[in-house]
N, C-alpha and C positions, 0 to 999 in steps of 0.2 A: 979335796976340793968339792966334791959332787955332795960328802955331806955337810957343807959348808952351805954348798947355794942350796939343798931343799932346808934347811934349817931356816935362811933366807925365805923363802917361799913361803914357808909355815908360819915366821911372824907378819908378812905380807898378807898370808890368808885370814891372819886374824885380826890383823888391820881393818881390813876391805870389810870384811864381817860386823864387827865394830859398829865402824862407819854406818853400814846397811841400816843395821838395829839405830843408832842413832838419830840419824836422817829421816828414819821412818816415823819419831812419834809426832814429831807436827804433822806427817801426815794421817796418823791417826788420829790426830784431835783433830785436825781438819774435817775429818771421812764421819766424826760424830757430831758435829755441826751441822752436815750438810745431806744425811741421811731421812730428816725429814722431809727436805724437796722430793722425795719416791726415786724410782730404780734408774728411770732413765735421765733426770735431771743430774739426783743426785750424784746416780753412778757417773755422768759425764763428767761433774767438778773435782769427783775422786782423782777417776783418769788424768784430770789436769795436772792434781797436787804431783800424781804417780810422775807427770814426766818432767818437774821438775826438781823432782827428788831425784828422778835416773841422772839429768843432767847434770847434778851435784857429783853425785858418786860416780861417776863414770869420768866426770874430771880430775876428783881426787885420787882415784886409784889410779888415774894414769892408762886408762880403757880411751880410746880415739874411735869413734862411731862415724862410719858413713853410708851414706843411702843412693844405691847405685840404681836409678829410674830407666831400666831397657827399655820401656815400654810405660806413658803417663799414667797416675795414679786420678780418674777425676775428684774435685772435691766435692762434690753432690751426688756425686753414686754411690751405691750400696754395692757392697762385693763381700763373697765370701774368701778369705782370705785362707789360703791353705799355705802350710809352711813344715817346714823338717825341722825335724827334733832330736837333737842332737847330746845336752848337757843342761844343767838347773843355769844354764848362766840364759838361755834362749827365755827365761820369764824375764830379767831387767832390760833384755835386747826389745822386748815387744817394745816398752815403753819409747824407747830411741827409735825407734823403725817406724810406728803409727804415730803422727802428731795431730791426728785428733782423735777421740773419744769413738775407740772400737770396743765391742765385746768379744774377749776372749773365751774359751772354754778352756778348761782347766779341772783338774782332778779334785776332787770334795776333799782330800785326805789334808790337802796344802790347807786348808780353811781354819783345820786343828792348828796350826801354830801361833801360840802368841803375838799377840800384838799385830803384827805384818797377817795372821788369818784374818782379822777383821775387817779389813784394808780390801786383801784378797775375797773372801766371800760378796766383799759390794760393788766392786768393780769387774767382775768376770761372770760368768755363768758356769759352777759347778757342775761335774757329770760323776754321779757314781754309780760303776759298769755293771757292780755287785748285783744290780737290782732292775727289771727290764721298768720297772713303775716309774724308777726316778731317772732313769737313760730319756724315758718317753720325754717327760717332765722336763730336763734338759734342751731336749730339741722343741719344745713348744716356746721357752724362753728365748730359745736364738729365732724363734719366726717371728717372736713380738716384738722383735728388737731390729730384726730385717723391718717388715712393717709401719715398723717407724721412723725410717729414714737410716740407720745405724749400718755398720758393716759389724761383720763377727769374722772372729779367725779361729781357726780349729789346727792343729796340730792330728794330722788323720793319722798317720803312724800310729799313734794313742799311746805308746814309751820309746822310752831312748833306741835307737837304734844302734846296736851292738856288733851288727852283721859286720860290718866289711865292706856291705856295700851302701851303693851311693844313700837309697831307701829301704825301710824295712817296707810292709806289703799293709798297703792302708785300709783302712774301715771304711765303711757305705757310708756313715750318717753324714759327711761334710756334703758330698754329692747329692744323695736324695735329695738332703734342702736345698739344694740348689735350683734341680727341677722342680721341685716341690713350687718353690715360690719365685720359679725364672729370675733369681738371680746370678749375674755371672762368677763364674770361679778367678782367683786373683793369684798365680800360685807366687809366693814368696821364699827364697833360699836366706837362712841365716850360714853365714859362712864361715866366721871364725869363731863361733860358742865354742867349741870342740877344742880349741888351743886356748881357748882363755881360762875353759873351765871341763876338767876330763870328768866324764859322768863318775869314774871309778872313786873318787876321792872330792870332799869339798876344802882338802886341803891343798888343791892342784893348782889354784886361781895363780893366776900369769898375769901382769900389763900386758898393752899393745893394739893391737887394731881389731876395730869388727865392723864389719861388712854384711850390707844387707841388701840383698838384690829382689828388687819387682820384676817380674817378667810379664810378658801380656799377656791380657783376660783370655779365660776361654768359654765363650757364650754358652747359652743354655737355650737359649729359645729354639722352642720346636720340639723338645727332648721330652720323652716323657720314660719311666721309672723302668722301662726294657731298656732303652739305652744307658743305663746306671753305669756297668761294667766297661761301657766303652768308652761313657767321659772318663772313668776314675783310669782307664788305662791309657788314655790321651794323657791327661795331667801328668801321672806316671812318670811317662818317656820325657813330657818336654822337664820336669824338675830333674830328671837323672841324666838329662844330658846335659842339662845347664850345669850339675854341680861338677861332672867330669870337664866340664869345658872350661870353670873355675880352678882345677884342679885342690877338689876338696880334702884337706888329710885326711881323713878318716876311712877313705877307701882306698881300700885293700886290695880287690879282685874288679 
C-alpha cells in the first residue's frame, strides 16, 4: 500500500511540474513584452502575470491558499516583509500571499533555470552571497525599490531551515535596511510549504492547504544600526512564537 500511494505521489509530482512549466510560458512571453517598460514598471506587470499563473496552478493541483490578516496589511505602505523558509514550495506561496507587486530577494542560482529563470531574474532582486560586491549591489536594488514606493521580502534565514526548530538564526541585511531607510519590518509565517512540499525531495508535493499569516509591523523609527541585534531578536521571538502558537510541523524541539 505505502508503495502504491508514493508511486501516486510521484505521478502527482510530475503532474504539478508539468503544469508549472506549462503555465509558465505565456508568462514568459508576457515578461518579454513588457521588459522594455524598465525594472519597476515592468517588473510590476511580471508580478501580475506571476499571480495569475499561481492562481491557475494552485487550482489545478488541488493546493487551497489562504491569507490569515492578525494584524492589517496597509495598501500604500512600504514594509519590509520578512518570512521563513521552509521548502521551494514557499517561492509560488509569495505569489498567493502578496497581491500586489513586491520585490522579493532571492538567490541568483534560481535565475540559471530555463525558461521560469527569466521570469525569475525580472521580477525579484537576486543576491549572490559568493561575493561582498554583488551582496552590496543586492541591497542598493531593494533601497531603490523601498524608494519608490515598493515593499520587498527577504527570507533572513537565507536557506531551508533543517534545524528542528521553529527558525534557523537570521542574517543582518533584512534589518539594517530597515533602519537604514525607516521602513518598518512586516514579519510573515508561511505555514504549510513544509507539508506541501518537503525540502528533501521535489518529488514529495502533496495537495491540500496553505496558510499564510501577517502578523503586525514592528516599527523602526528611532533605531539606528546599534540597535540591529535587538530589532532582529525582537522579530525573532514574535515569528517563533507565532509558529509554535500555529503549531508548525516541522518543529521538533
Amino acid at each position: 500500500m505505502r508503495i502504491f500511494l508514493k508511486g501516486l505521489q510521484f505521478i502527482y509530482s510530475l503532474y504539478a511540474f508539468a503544469l508549472f512549466l506549462i503555465l509558465m510560458i505565456p508568462v514568459f512571453l508576457w515578461s518579454l513584452l513588457v521588459l522594455p517598460f524598465g525594472a519597476v514598471k515592468g517588473g510590476n506587470l511580471i508580478y501580475k502575470a506571476c499571480t495569475v499563473w499561481g492562481d491557475a496552478w494552485f487550482f489545478l493541483i488541488g493546493v487551497h491558499h489562504k491569507n490569515i490578516c492578525e494584524a492589517p496589511v496597509e495598501k500604500n505602505k512600504s514594509y519590509i516583509f520578512v518570512a521563513n523558509h521552509i521548502s521551494y514550495f514557499d517561492i509560488p506561496t509569495i505569489v498567493k500571499t502578496f497581491r500586489k507587486p513586491i520585490r522579493p530577494l532571492g538567490k541568483a542560482e534560481t535565475a540559471k533555470v530555463p525558461l521560469f529563470g527569466t521570469i525569475y531574474k525580472n521580477a525579484i532582486v537576486t543576491v549572490d552571497r559568493s561575493s561582498p560586491s554583488n551582496r552590496a549591489r543586492s541591497v542598493m536594488l531593494l533601497k531603490s525599490f523601498l524608494q519608490k514606493g515598493l515593499s520587498v521580502l527577504v527570507f533572513p534565514e537565507g536557506t531551508f531551515n533543517q534545524t528542528g526548530n521553529p527558525l534557523k538564526e537570521f542574517y543582518d541585511g533584512a534589518f539594517r535596511i530597515a533602519i537604514e531607510t525607516g521602513t518598518p519590518i512586516k514579519p510573515v509565517l508561511f505555514l504549510d510549504a513544509f507539508d506541501r512540499l518537503h525540502y528533501s525531495s521535489i518529488f514529495s508535493l502533496t495537495p491540500g492547504k496553505s496558510r499564510s499569516v501577517f502578523l503586525p509591523e514592528v516599527p523602526v523609527n528611532g533605531l539606528s544600526v546599534n540597535d540591529l541585534s535587538h530589532l532582529k531578536e525582537e522579530v525573532t521571538q514574535i515569528m517563533e512564537s507565532s509558529l509554535r502558537r500555529y503549531r508548525a510541523s516541522w518543529i521538533k524541539q
